[in-house]
N, C-alpha and C positions, 0 to 999 in steps of 0.2 A: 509765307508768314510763319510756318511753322518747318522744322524747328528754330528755334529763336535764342536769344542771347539770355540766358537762364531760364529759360522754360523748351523742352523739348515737347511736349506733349500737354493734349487737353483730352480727358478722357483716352480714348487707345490712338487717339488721333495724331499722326507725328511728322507729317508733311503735310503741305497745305500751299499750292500754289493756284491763283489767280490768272487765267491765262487773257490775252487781247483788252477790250476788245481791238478787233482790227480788221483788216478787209487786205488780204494779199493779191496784188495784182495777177489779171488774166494767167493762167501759166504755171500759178507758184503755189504753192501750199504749205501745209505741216509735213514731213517727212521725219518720223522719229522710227530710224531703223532699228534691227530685233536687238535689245540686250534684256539682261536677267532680272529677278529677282528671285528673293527670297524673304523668308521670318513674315510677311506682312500683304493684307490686303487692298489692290488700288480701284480705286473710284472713278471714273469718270462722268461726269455732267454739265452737260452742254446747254448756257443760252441763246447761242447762234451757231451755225458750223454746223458739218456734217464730219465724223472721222471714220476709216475703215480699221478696224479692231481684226491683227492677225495674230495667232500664240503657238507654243509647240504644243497644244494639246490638238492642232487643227481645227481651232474657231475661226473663221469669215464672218465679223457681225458688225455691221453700218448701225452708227450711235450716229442718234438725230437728239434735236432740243427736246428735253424734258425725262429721255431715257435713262438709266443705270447699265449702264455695265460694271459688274462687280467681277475681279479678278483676284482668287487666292491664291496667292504664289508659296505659299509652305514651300515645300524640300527644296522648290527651284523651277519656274518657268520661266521662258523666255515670249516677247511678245512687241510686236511694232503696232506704229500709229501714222495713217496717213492719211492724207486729204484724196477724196475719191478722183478719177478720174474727170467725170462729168461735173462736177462740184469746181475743180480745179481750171476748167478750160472755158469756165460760164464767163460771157462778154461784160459781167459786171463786179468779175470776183470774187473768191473766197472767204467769207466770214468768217472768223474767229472767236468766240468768246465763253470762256465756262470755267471751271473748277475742276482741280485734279486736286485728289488728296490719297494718302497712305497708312492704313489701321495698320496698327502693330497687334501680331495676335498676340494674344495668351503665351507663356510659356510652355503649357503644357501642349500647346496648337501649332508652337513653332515649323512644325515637320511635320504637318498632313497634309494629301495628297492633294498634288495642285488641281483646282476648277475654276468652272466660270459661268457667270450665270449672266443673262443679258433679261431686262425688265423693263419695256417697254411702257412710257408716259403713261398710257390710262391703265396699268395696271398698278399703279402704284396709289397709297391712299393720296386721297385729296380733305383737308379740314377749311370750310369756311367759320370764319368770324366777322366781326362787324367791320368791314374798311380792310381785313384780313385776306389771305390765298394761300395757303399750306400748301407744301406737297412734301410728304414723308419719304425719303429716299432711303434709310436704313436705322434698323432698330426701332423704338417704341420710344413714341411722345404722344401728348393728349388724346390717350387712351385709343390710338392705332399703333398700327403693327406693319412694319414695310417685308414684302417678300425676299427681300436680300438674310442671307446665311450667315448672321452675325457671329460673334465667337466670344462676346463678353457684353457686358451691358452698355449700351451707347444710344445716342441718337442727330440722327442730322438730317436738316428739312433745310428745304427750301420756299422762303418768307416773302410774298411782295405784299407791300402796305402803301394802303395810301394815302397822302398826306392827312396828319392830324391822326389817325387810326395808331393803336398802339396794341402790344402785345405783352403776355407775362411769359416767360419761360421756364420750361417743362421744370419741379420744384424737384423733384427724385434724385436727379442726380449731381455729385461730389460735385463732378466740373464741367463749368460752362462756357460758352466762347459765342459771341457773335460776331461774327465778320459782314462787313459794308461791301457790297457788289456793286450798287445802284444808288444814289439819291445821299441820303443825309438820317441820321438819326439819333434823339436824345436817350440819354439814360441816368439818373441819376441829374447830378445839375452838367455832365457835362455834353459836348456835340461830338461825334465821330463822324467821319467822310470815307468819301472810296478809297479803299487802300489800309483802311484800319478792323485790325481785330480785338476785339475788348474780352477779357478773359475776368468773369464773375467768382466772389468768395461763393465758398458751399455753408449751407444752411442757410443764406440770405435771398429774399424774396425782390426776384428780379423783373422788369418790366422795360421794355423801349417804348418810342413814342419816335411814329417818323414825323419830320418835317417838310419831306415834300413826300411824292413818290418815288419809294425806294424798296431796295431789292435785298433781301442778309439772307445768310448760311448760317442757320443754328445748330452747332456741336456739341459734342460733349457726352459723359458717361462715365462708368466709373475710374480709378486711378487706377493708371498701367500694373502691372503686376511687378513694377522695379524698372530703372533704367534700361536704355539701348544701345548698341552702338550703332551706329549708321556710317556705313562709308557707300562713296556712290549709292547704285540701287538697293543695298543689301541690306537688311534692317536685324539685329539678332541679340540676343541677350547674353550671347557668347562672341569673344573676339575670335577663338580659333577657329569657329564657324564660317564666318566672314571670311577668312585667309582661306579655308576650302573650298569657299564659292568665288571667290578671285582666280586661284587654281585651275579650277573648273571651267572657265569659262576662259581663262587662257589657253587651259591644253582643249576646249572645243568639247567640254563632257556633255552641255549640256543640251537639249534635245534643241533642234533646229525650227521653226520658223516655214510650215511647208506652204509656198506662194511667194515668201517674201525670204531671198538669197541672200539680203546684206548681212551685216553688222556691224555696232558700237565697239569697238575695243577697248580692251582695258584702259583705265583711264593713265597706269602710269607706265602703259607698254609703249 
């Protein structure tokens, strides 16, 4: 969804993929071997599946539904994603199905030192409302606080409503976005489906209303610090940056991937 045809970004938010859902037959999985990043923080959130998270810092960390894994790549880490073993060989298949997204830090953030944090489901807040199910996955909305290491002001929860239950969104910040996971929902006089992201004016008092039971990604936060360039993984506010993290990672600079020997290749090697 993001980035998109004249909008790059909703708050520091600048990739935004939807992945499944799906079910890989006995045998098969995700296999996303080690390549880079840099300039920008990734997400992943899972509502079915199980992935095993490896990086060159030497994390080993199994992301189940409802967790965060939070990954800041500043100067440059590398890091694969793959369907577990036992997950992979189960006689009824491997599920599929969650959210990966990519913060763009700060400028002044672009080049700090890569980490990662993993944030297990019931550590994260939870807000009920009436017909409502928050769960705050990073940054600060109705007046909670997520344990992930933010680097500018933001917010992204995860919504299930159930039919008829409606919701306002967080009013603080610049920019807003809801994305449709699950189910159907109103805004305004219009209806959005799965596969739609609606991106709200700032200063305007916003509120959805689901129609059945449904599942959205609430984003959003303040305006990036100025455009990006994005090629492949690499996210920067500098082009020559990007050309010496392509470099990089063609002549093999950057730190390896210990458990997991493959790798992605440059894309136009």
């Amino acid at each position: 969804m993001l980035p998109s045809g004249g909008l790059q970004t909703v708050g520091p938010f600048i990739f935004f993929d939807h992945m499944g859902p799906a079910v890989f037959v006995p045998g098969a999985g995700v296999d996303v071997r080690p390549h880079p990043h840099i300039g920008l923080a990734t997400v992943t959130y899972l509502y079915a599946g199980e992935f095993m998270h490896r990086d060159s810092l030497g994390t080993a960390q199994l992301i189940r539904p409802g967790d965060v894994n939070w990954m800041v790549a500043g100067s440059g880490i590398v890091h694969s994603e793959r369907t577990p073993p036992e997950v992979r060989h189960a006689s009824e298949g491997a599920p599929i199905h969650g959210i990966q997204t990519w913060i763009a830090l700060p400028r002044d953030s672009e080049e700090v030192v890569p980490a990662f944090e993993h944030h297990p489901a019931a550590t994260l807040p939870e807000i009920d409302r009436p017909g409502v199910r928050l769960r705050l996955i990073a940054g600060e909305a109705y007046g909670r606080r997520a344990p992930t290491s933010v680097y500018s002001p933001m917010f992204y929860v995860d919504a299930v409503l159930e039919a008829g239950a409606s919701l306002e969104l967080p009013a603080e910040y610049a920019e807003r976005a809801v994305y449709v996971a699950e189910g159907e929902v109103v805004a305004g006089d219009a209806r959005y489906l799965v596969g739609q992201m609606v991106v709200f004016s700032a200063d305007v008092a916003v509120s959805i209303a689901a129609s059945s039971t449904s599942r959205v990604m609430l984003l959003g936060g303040a305006p990036l610090d100025g455009p990006r360039y994005v090629w492949w993984n690499f996210v920067s506010s500098s082009r020559e940056r990007i050309e010496q993290a392509k470099k990089d990672w063609l002549e093999r600079r950057f730190a390896p991937v210990p458990g997991d020997d493959e790798r992605i290749p440059l894309p136009e090697d």
